[in-house]
TIGU-724601 format. One record per residue: residue number from 1; residue in one letter; x, y, z of N, C-alpha, C in turn. Coordinates in steps of 0.02 Angstrom, whole numbers. Example, Ala and Ser with C-alpha at 12.3 -4.5 7.8 and 13.67 -1.06 7.14 Angstrom:
2
{1, "a", {660, -284, 390}, {615, -225, 390}, {660, -165, 390}},
{2, "s", {642, -112, 354}, {684, -53, 357}, {645, 2, 394}},
# end
This chain:
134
{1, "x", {71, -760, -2459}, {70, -719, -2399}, {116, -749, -2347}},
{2, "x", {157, -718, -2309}, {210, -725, -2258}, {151, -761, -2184}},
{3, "x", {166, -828, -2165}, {139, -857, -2115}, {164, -822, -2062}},
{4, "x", {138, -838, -2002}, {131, -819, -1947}, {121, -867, -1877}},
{5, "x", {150, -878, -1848}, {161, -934, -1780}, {174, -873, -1718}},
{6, "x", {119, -872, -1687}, {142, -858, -1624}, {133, -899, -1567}},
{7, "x", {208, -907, -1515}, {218, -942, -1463}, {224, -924, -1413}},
{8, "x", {188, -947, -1348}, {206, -926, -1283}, {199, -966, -1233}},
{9, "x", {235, -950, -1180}, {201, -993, -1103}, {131, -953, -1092}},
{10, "x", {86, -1032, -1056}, {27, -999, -1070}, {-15, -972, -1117}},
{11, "x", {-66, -938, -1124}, {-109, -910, -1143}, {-135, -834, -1192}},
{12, "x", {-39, -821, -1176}, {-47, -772, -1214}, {-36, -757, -1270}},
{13, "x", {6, -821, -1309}, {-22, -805, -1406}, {-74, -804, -1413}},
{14, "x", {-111, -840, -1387}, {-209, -849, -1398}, {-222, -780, -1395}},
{15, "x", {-199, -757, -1341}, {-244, -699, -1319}, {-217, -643, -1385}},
{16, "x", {-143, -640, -1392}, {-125, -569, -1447}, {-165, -591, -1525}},
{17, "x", {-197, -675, -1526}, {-206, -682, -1601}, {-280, -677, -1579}},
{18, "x", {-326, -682, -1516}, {-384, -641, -1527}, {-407, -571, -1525}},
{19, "x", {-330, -537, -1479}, {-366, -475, -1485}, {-331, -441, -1560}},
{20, "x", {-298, -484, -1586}, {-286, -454, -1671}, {-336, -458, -1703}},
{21, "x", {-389, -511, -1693}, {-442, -494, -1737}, {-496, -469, -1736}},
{22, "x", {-496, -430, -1666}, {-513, -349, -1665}, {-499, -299, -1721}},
{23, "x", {-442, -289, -1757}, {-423, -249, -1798}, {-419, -287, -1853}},
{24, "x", {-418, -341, -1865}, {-411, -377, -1946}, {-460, -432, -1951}},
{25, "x", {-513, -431, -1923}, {-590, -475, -1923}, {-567, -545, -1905}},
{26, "x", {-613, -609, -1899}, {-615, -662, -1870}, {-561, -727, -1920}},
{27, "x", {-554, -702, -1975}, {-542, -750, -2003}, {-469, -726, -2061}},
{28, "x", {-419, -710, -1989}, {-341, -698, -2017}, {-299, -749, -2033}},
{29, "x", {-274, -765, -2126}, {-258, -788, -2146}, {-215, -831, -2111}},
{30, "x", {-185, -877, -2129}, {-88, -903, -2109}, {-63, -861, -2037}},
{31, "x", {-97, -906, -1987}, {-79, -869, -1921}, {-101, -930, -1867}},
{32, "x", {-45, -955, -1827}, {-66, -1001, -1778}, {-45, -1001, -1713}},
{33, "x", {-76, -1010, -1649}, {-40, -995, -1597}, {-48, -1049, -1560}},
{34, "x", {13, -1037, -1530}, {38, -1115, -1482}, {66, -1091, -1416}},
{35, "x", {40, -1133, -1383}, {27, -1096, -1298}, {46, -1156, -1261}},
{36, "x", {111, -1132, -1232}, {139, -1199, -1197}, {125, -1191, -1122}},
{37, "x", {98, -1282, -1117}, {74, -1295, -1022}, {133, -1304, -1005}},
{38, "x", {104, -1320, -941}, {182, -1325, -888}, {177, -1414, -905}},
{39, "x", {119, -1447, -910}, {123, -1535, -931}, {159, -1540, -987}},
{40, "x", {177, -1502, -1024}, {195, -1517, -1110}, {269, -1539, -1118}},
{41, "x", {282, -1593, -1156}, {343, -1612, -1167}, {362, -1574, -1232}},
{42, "x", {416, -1550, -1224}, {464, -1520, -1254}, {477, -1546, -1327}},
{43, "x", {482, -1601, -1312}, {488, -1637, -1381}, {411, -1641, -1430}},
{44, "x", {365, -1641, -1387}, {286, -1657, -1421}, {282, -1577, -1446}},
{45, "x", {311, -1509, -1422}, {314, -1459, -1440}, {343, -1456, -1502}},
{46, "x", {409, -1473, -1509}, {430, -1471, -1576}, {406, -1496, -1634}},
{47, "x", {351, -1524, -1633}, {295, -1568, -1670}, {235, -1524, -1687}},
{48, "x", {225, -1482, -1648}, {167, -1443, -1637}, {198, -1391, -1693}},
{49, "x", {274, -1357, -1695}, {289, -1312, -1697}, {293, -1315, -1784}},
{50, "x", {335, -1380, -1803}, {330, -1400, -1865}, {257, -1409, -1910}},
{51, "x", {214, -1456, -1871}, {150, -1427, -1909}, {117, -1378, -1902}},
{52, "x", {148, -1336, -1876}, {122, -1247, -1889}, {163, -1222, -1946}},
{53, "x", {230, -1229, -1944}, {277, -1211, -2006}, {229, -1235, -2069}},
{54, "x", {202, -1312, -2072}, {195, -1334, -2133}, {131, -1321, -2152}},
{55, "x", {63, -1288, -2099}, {-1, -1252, -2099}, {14, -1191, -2131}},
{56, "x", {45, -1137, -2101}, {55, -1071, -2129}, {102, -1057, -2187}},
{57, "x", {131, -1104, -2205}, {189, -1077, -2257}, {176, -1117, -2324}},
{58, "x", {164, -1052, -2352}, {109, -1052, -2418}, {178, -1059, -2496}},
{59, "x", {215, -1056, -2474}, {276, -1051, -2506}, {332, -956, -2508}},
{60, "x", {278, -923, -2457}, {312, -856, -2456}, {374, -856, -2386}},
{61, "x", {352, -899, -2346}, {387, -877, -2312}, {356, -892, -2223}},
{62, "x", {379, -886, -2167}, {353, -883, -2096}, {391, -832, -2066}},
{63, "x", {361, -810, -2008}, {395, -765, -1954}, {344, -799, -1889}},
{64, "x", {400, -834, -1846}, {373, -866, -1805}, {385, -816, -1726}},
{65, "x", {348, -785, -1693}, {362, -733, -1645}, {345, -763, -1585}},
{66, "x", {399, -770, -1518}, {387, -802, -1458}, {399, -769, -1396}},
{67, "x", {375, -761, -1363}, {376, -719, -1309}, {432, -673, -1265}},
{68, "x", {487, -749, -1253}, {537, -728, -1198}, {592, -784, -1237}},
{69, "x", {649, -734, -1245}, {708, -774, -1275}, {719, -803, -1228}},
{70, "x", {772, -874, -1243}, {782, -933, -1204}, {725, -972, -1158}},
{71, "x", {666, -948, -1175}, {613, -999, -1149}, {590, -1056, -1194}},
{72, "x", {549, -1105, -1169}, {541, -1180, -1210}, {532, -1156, -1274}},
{73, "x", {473, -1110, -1292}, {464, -1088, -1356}, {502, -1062, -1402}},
{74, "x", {550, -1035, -1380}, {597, -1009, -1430}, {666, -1057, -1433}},
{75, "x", {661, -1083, -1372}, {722, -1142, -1379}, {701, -1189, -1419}},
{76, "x", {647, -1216, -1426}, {615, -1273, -1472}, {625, -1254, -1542}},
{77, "x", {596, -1193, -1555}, {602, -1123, -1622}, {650, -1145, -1654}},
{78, "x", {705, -1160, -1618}, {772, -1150, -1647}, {787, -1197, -1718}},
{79, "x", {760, -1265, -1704}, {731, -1319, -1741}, {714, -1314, -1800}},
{80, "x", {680, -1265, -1826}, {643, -1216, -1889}, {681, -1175, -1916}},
{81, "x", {730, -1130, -1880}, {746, -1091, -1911}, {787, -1117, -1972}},
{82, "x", {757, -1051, -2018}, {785, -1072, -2088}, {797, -999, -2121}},
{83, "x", {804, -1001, -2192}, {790, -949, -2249}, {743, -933, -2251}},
{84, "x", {711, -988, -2253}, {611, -964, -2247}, {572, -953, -2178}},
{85, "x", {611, -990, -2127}, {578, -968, -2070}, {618, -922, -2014}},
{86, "x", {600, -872, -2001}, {631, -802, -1950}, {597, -820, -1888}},
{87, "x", {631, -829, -1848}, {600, -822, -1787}, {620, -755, -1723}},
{88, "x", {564, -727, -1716}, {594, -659, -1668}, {563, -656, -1598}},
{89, "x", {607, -640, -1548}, {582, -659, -1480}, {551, -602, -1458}},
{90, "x", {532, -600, -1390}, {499, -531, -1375}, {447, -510, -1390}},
{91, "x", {423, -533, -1428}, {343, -533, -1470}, {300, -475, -1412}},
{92, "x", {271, -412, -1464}, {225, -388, -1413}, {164, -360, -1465}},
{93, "x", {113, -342, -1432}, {48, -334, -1479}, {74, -266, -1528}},
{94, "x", {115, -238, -1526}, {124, -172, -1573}, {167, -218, -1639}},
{95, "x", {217, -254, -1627}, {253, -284, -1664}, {201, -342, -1735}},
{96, "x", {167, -359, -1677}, {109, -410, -1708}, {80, -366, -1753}},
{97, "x", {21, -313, -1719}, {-12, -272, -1793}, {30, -245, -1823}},
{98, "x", {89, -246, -1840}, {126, -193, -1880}, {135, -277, -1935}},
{99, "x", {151, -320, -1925}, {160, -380, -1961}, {102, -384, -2006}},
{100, "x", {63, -400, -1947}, {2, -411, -2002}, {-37, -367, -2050}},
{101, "x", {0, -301, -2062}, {-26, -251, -2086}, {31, -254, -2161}},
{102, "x", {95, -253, -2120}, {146, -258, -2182}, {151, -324, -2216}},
{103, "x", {92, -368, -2216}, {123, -419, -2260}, {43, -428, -2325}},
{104, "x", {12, -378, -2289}, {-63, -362, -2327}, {-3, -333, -2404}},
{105, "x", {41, -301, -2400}, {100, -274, -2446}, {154, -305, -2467}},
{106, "x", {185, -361, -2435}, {248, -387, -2437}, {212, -455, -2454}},
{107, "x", {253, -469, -2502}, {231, -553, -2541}, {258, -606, -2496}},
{108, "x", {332, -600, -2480}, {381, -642, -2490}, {418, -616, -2427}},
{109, "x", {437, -678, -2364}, {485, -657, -2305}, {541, -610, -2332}},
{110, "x", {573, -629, -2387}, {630, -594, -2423}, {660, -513, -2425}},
{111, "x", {581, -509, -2429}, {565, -436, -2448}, {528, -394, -2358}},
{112, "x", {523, -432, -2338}, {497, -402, -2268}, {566, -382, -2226}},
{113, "x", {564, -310, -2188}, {619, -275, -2165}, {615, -295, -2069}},
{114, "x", {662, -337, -2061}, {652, -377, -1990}, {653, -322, -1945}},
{115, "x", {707, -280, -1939}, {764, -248, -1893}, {689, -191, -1899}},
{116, "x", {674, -180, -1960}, {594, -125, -1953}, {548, -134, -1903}},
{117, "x", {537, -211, -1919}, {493, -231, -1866}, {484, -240, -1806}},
{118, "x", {547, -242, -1784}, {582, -276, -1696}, {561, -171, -1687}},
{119, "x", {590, -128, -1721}, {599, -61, -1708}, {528, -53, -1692}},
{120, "x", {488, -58, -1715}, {409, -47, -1726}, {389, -71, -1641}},
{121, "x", {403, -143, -1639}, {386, -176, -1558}, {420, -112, -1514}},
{122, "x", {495, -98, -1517}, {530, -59, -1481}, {502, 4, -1479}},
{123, "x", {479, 29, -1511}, {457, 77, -1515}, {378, 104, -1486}},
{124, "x", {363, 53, -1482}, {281, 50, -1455}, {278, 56, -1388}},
{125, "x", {358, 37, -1341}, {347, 15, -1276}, {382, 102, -1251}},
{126, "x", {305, 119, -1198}, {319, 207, -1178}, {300, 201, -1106}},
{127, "x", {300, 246, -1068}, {271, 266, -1007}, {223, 313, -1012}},
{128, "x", {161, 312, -1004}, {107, 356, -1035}, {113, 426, -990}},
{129, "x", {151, 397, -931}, {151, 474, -874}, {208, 521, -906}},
{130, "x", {258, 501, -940}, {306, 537, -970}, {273, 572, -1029}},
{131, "x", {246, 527, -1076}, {208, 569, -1125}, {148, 627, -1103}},
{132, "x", {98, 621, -1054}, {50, 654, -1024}, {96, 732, -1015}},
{133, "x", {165, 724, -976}, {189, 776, -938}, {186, 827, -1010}},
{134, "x", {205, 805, -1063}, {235, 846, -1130}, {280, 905, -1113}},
# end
């Protein structure tokens, strides 16, 4: 199964990997979140970030998702990236359940469709007053 790392300033990977298990129960496979303080050294991050790579990655693969490109989390990210590990910025809760739904299907990072997935996040983000008007 394709691991899962989500990163953010603050509190809010915690928060998208509890309210995911609202929809996929308490106990979601290969999935870790790392929530950076304003005390945290940068370097003790990249440590954090690696034993999440080496927790979740079962030999299929990671998709490590971080909040805001060019912030600590995704600048640290950079470190990881590999063949096996994807890292995608922007991370939002539509992008997340669409992951964790498509890999219940997809074995192997290989086989998982990225540019699908970023579309899926993109696609989730609406103005509800525009839709209401119809």
């Amino acid at each position: 199964m394709i691991g899962i790392i989500l990163m953010s300033h603050g509190q809010m990977a915690a928060g998208m990997l509890n309210s995911a298990k609202l929809f996929f129960g308490d106990d979601i496979a290969q999935i870790e979140a790392l929530c950076l303080k304003a005390e945290d050294n940068p370097e003790q991050f990249d440590e954090r970030i690696k034993e999440a790579v080496k927790k979740v990655d079962d030999g299929h693969g990671v998709i490590a998702m971080c909040d805001l490109l060019g912030g600590t989390p995704s600048n640290r990210s950079a470190y990881v990236v590999s063949d096996r590990v994807k890292v995608i910025t922007g991370m939002n809760f539509t992008m997340l359940l669409e992951l964790l739904g498509k890999r219940l299907s997809v074995e192997d990072l290989k086989d998982l469709d990225l540019e699908e997935l970023m579309n899926v996040g993109r696609d989730g983000i609406k103005c509800l007053n525009d839709l209401l008007k119809g």
